[in-house]
C-alpha positions as CSV (number, residue, x, y, z in Angstrom):
1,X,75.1,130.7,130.3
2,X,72.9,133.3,129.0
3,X,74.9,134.1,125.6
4,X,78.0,135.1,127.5
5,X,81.3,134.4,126.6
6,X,82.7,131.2,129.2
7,X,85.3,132.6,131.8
8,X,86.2,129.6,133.6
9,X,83.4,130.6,136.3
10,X,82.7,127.5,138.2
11,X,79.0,127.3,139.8
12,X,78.9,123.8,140.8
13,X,79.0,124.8,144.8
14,X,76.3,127.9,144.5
15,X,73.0,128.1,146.1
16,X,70.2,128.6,143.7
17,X,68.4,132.0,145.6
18,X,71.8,133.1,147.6
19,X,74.5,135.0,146.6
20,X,77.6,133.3,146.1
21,X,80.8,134.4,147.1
22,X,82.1,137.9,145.6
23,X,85.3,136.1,145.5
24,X,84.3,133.8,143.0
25,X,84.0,136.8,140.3
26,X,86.7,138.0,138.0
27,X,85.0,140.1,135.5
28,X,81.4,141.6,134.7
29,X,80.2,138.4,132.9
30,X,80.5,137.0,136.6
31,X,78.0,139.5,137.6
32,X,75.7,138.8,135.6
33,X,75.9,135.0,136.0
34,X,75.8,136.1,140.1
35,X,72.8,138.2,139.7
36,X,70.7,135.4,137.9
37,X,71.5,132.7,140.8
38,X,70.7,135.7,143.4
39,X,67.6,137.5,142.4
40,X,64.1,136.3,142.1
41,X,62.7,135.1,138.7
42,X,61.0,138.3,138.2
43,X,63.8,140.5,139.2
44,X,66.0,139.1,137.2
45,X,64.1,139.7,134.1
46,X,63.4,143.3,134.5
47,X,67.1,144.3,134.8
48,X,67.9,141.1,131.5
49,X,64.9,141.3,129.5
50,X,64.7,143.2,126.1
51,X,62.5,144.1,123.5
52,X,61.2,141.1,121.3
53,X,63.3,138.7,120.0
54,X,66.6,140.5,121.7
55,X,68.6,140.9,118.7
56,X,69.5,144.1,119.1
57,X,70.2,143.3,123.2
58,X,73.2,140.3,121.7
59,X,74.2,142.3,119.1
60,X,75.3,145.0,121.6
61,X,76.9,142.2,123.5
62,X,78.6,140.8,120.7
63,X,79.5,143.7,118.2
64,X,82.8,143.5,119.6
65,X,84.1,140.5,118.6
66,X,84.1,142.6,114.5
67,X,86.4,145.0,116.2
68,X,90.4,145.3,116.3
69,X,92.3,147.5,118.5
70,X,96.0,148.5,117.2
71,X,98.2,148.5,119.8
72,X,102.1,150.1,119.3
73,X,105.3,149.3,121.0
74,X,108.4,151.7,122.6
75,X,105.9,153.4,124.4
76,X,106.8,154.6,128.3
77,X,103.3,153.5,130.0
78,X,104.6,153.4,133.5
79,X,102.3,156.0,134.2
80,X,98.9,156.0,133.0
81,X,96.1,158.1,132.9
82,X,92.2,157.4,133.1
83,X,90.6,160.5,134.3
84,X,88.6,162.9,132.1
85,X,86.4,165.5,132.1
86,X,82.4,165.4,131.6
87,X,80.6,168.6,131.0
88,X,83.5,170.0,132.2
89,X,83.6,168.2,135.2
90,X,86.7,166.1,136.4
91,X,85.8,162.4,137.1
92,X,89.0,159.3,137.6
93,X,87.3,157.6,135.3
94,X,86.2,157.5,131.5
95,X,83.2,155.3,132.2
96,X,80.1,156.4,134.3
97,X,77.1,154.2,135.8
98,X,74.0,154.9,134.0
99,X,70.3,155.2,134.5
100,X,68.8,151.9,135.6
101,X,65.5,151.8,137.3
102,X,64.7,149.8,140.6
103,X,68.2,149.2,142.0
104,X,66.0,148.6,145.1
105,X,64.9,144.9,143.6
106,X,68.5,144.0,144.1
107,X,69.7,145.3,147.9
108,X,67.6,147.2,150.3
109,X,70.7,150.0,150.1
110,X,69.2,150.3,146.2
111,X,70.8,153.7,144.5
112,X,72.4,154.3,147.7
113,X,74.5,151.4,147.5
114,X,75.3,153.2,143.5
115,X,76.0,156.8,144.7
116,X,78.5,155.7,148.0
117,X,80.3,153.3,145.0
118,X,80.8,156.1,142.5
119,X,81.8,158.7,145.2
120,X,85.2,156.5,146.4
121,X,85.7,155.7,142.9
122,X,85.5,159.6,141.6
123,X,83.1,158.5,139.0
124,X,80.1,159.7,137.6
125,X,76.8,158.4,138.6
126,X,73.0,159.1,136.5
127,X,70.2,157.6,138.7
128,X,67.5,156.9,137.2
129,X,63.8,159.1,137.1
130,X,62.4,155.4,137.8
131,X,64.7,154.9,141.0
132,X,63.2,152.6,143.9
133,X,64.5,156.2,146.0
134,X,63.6,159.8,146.1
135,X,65.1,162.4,144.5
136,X,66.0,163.6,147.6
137,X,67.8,160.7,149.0
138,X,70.2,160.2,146.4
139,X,71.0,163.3,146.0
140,X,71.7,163.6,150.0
141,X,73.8,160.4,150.0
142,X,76.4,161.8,148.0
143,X,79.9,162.5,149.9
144,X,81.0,166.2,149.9
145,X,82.2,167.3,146.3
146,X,80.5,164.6,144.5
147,X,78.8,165.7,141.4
148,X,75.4,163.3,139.6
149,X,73.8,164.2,136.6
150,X,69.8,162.8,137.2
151,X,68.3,160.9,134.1
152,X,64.5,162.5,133.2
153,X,62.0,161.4,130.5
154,X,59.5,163.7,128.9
155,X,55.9,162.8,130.4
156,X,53.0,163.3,128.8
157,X,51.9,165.7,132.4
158,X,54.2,168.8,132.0
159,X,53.7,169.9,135.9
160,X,55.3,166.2,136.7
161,X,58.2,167.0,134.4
162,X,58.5,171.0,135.7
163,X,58.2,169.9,140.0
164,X,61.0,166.7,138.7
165,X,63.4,169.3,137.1
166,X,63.1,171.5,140.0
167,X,63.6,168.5,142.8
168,X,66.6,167.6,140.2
169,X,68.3,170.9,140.9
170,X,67.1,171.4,144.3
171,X,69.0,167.9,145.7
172,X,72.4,169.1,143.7
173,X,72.5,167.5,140.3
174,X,74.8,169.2,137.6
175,X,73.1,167.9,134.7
176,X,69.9,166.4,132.9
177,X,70.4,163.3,130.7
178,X,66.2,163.6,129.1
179,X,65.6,159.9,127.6
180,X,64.3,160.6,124.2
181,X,63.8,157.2,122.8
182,X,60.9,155.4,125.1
183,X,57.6,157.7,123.7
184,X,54.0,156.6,125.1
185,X,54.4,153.0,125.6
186,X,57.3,150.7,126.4
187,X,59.2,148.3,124.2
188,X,57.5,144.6,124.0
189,X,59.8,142.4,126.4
190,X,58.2,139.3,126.9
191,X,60.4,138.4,129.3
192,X,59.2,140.9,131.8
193,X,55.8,140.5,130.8
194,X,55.7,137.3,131.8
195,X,56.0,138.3,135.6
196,X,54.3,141.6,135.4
197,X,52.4,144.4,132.7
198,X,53.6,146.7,130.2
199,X,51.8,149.0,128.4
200,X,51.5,153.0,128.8
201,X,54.7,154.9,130.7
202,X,52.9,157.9,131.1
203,X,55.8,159.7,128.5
204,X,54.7,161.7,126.1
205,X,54.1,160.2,122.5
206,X,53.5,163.7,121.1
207,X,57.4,165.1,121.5
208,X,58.8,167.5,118.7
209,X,61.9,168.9,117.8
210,X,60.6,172.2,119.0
211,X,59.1,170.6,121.9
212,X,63.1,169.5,122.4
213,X,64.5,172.8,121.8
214,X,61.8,174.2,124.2
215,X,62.8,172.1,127.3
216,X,65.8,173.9,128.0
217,X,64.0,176.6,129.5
218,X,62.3,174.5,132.1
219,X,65.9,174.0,134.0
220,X,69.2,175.7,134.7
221,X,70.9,172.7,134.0
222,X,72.7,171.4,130.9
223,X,69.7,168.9,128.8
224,X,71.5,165.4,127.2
225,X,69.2,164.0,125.0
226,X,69.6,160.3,125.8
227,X,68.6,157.3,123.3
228,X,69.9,158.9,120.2
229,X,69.7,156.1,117.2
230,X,71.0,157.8,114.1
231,X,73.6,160.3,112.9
232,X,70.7,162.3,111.6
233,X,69.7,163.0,115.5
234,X,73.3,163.9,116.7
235,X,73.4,166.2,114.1
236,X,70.4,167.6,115.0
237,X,71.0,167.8,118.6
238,X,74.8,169.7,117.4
239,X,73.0,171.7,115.6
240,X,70.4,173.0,118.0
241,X,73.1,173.8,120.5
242,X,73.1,170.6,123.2
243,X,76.6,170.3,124.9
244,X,76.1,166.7,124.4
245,X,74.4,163.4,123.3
246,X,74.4,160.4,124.4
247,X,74.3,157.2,122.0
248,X,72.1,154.2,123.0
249,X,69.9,152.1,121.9
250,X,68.3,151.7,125.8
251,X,70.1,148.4,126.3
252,X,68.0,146.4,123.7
253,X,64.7,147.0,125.4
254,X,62.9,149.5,122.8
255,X,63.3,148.8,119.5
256,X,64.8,145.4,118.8
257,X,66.9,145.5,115.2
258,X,67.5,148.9,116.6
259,X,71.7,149.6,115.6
260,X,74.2,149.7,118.3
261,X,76.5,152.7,119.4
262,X,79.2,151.4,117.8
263,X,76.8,151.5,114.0
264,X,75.7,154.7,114.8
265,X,79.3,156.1,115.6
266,X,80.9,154.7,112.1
267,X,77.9,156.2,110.6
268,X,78.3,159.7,112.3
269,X,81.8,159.5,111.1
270,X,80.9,158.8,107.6
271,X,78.4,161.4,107.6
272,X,79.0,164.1,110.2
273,X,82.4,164.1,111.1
274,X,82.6,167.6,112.4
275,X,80.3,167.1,115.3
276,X,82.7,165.3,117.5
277,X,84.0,168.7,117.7
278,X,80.6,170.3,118.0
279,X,79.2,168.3,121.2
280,X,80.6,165.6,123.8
281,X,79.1,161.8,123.0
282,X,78.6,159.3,125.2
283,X,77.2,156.0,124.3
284,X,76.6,152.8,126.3
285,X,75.4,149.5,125.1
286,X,76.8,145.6,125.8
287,X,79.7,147.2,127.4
288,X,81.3,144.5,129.6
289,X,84.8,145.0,128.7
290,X,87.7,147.5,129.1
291,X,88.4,146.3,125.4
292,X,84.8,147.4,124.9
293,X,85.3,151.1,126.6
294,X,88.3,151.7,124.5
295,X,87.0,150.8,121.2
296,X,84.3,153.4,121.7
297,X,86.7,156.1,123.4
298,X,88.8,155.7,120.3
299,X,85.5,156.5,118.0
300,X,85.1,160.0,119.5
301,X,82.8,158.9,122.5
302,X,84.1,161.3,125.4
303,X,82.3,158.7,128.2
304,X,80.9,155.5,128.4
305,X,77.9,154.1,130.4
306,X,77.3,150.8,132.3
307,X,73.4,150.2,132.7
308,X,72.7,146.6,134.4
309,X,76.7,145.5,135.3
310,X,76.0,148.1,138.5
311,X,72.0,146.5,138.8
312,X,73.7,142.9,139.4
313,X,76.6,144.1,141.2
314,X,74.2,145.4,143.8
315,X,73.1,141.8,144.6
316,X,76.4,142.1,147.1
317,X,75.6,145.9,148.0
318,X,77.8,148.8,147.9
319,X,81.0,146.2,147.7
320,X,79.8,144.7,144.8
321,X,79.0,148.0,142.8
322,X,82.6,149.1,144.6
323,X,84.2,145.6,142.9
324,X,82.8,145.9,139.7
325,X,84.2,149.4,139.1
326,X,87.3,148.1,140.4
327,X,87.6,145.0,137.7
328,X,86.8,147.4,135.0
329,X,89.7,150.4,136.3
330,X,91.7,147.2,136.3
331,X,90.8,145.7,132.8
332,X,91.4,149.6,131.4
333,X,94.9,150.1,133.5
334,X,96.0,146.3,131.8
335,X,94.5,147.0,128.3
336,X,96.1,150.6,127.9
337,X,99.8,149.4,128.9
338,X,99.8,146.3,126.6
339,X,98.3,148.6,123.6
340,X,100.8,151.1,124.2
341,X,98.8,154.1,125.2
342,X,99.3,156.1,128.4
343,X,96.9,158.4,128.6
344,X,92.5,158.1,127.7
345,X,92.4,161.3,126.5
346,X,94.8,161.2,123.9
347,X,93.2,158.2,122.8
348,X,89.4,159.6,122.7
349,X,89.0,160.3,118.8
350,X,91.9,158.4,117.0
351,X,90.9,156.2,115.0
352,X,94.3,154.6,114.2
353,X,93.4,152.6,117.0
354,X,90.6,150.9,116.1
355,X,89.9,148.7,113.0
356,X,86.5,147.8,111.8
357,X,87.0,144.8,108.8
358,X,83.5,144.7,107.7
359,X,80.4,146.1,109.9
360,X,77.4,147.0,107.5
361,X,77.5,148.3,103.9
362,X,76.8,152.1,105.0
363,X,80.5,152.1,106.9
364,X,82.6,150.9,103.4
365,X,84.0,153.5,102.9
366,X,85.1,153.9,106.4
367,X,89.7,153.5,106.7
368,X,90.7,154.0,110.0
């Protein structure tokens, strides 16, 4: 079912329109599978659908499978850690939910459901610019301590962007992750479009590098630029001072052929290998896996994101979100011991554990 990779998952006893039992699910290909049976026809598609014929949306799911992670023995794992630091920030876990819009078309409790989850997992949660809720009542629903970062894009009507930055700061968010890849109009995504329009965002198709640059003195808050495609742009985003970027190719649904993180990072090794000292990268992409979190961790990526795994957890509510983060710790607690590594930070950046056969002919010269 839908491309994914065949878990046992028996559906024979489901109700076509009903969610089926969050017992039934052992991993985030379960999800997904959930979601489909739960959610209207048009719901559904806008959290699946990508842009034209998908090719970049299965090669992010299936990238992996060219991957090999090297695992060593007569290593003392019985106590292993997971949490890290974003932006400076301590979080439990090296993976964070990321910007997904409407998380209202799958539970009434929508972002809530997203921001109670992450809280009791000490994880890191973007909502999205696009959110079914305010500003202002995500940013209230967090528990005390909890720190978001707020996803923004760059609209075409600068007083909507300067009162958004404001609201961001004003309901406690720590950071801005600005989407920089989804100019003027969105991707073609037929899927979607066959249930409802596409056509302009309202973003601004006339965005520079100064125009970049610029931003930063519209907000206190640290700017991510988000959708970064090539190792040109992380450069360019090291160089002009970001404490960050984040890798993605917006889950498919932009440009199709468009590479995935895992391209971009063997490229950005090839080519700029001193900016994984320069900036933090995250990256996000197809991720399903724990398998999946590590082999980018082990490529320099400091954090990775989850995009529509939370949007069809949410079918079940805050539980679901809440079991979904829960498989994945699990996966990542599993994966480390057996591969002989006790700690994700030491792991974040060596190479040694990851081997790439044969990806595309701009990584040949890649040994690691």
């Amino acid at each position: 079912m839908e491309g994914l990779p065949d878990t046992g998952l028996d559906t024979s006893s489901w109700t076509t329109g009903t969610a089926p039992p969050i017992a039934d699910l052992v991993d985030l290909n379960d999800m997904q599978i959930a979601a489909k049976n739960t959610l209207s026809g048009a719901n559904y598609a806008y959290y699946r659908t990508g842009a034209l014929d998908e090719i970049t949306y299965n090669n992010n799911l299936f990238i992996w499978e060219k991957l090999r992670l090297n695992g060593f023995s007569f290593v003392d794992v019985s106590n292993l850690n997971l949490a890290t630091t974003i932006l400076g920030y301590n979080f439990s876990l090296p993976f964070f939910i990321a910007p997904a819009a409407q998380a209202g078309r799958a539970s009434s409790g929508a972002e809530t459901n997203l921001v109670k989850a992450a809280g009791a997992a000490g994880a890191l949660y973007v909502p999205s610019i696009s959110s079914t809720q305010s500003i202002q009542t995500i940013g209230a629903a967090a528990a005390p301590g909890q720190v978001m970062f707020h996803q923004e894009y760059i609209w075409s009507d600068q007083n909507r962007l300067q009162t958004e930055l404001q609201q961001i700061e004003a309901a406690g968010f720590k950071a801005i992750f600005l989407t920089v890849d989804n100019t003027g109009v969105n991707g073609i995504r037929d899927r979607s479009l066959r249930f409802e329009g596409g056509g302009d965002t309202g973003h601004s198709a006339t965005f520079t590098i100064q125009a970049l640059n610029q931003l930063r003195n519209m907000t206190s808050l640290p700017i991510v630029p988000k959708g970064v495609k090539t190792a040109h742009d992380v450069k360019l985003c090291a160089d002009l001072g970001f404490p960050a970027v984040y890798i993605s190719n917006h889950g498919g649904r932009v440009v199709d052929l468009a590479p995935t993180a895992i391209e971009i990072l063997l490229d950005v090794h090839n080519q700029y290998p001193e900016v994984f000292s320069q900036l933090e990268i995250y990256a996000d992409g197809g991720v399903r896996r724990a398998t999946h979190v590590l082999a980018l961790i082990a490529l320099g990526v400091r954090a990775v994101g989850l995009g529509r795994s939370p949007m069809y957890s949410n079918v079940y509510g805050q539980q679901g979100v809440s079991k979904m983060i829960s498989i994945l710790q699990q996966e990542l607690i599993t994966e480390m011991a057996l591969l002989g590594q006790s700690d994700i930070n030491a792991w974040r950046g060596n190479t040694t554990f990851v081997s790439i056969p044969k990806i595309h002919p701009s990584t040949s010269k890649m040994r690691c």
